[in-house]
C-alpha positions as CSV (number, residue, x, y, z in Angstrom):
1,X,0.0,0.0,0.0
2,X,2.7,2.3,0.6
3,X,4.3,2.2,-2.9
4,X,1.2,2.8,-4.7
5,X,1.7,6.1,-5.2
6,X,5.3,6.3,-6.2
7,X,4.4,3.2,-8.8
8,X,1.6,5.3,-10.0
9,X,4.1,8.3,-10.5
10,X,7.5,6.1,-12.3
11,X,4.6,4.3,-14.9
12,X,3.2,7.9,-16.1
13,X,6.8,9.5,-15.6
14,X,7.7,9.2,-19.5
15,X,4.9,11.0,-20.2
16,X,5.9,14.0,-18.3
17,X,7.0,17.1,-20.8
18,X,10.5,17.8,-20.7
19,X,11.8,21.2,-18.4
20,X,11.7,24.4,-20.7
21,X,14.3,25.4,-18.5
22,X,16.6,22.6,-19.1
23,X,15.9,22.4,-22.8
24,X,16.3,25.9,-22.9
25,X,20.0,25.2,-21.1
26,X,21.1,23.2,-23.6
27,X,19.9,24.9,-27.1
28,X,16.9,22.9,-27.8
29,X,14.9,26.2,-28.3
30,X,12.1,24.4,-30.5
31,X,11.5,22.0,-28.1
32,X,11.5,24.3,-25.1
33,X,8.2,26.4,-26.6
34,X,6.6,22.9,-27.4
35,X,7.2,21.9,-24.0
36,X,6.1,25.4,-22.7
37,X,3.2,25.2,-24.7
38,X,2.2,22.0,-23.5
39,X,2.7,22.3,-19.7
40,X,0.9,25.7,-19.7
41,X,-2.1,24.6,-21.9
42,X,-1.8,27.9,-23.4
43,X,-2.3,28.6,-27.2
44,X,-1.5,32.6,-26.1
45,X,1.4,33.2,-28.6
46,X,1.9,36.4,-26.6
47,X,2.2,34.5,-23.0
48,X,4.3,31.6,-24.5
49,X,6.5,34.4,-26.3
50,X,6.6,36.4,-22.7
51,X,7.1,33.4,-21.2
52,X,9.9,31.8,-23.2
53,X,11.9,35.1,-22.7
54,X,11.4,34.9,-19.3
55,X,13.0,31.5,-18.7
56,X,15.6,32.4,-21.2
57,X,16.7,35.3,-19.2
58,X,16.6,33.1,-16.2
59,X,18.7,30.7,-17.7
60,X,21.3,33.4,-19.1
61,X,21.3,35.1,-15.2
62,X,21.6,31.4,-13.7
63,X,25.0,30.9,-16.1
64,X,26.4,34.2,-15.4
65,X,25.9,33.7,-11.9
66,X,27.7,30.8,-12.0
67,X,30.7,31.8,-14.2
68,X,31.3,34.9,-11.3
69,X,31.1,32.2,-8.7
70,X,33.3,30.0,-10.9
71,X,36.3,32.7,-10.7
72,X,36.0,32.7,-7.2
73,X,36.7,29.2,-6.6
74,X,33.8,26.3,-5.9
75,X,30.9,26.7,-3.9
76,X,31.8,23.9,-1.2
77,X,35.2,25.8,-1.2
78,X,34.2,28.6,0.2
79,X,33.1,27.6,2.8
80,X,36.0,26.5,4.6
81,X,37.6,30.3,3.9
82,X,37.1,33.1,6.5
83,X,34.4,32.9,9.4
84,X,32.4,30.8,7.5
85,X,35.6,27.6,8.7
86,X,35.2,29.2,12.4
87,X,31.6,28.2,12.0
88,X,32.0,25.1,10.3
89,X,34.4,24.0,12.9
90,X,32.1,24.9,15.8
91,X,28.9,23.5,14.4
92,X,31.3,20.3,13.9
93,X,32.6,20.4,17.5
94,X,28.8,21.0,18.8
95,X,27.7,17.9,17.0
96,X,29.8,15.8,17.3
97,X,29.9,16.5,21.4
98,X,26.6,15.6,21.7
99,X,26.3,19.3,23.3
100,X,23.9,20.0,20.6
101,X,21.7,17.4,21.3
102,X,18.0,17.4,22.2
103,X,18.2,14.7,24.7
């Protein structure tokens, strides 16, 4: 009884539309506004147009975003630098003391 639902879920998973925002990542610009078009039920060109603009400038900001962060070193990097390693170190020594604990 308890796996009816995710059974339900992986037999109508190739169904699902693929993301607009992940077609739209890798180039497949054709297939992101059928996808759009199909998730949103809309046969608006304006929205899809609005909407397919949208995304795209989310995707652009989302990869510019991560080029900054790139010349900066990696994410998990950073946070060993600075205060942010007198925190992890502390939140490590709490937990691992059992000072932190609820009981």
């Amino acid at each position: 009884m308890l796996y009816i639902f995710p059974a339900i879920l992986l037999l109508i998973w190739p169904f699902y539309p693929e993301s607009p925002y992940y077609l739209i990542k890798k180039g497949r610009s054709e297939a992101a506004r059928k996808a759009l078009s199909r998730i949103h039920g809309s046969k608006d060109p304006d929205f899809l147009r609005i909407e397919y603009q949208r995304i795209e400038a989310n995707v652009r900001m989302s990869e510019e975003l991560a080029n900054e962060s790139g010349l900066k070193g990696p994410g998990y990097y950073r946070v060993f630098r600075g205060s942010n390693l007198v925190l992890v170190l502390l939140l490590q020594r709490l937990t691992y003391s059992g000072e932190h604990s609820p009981h």
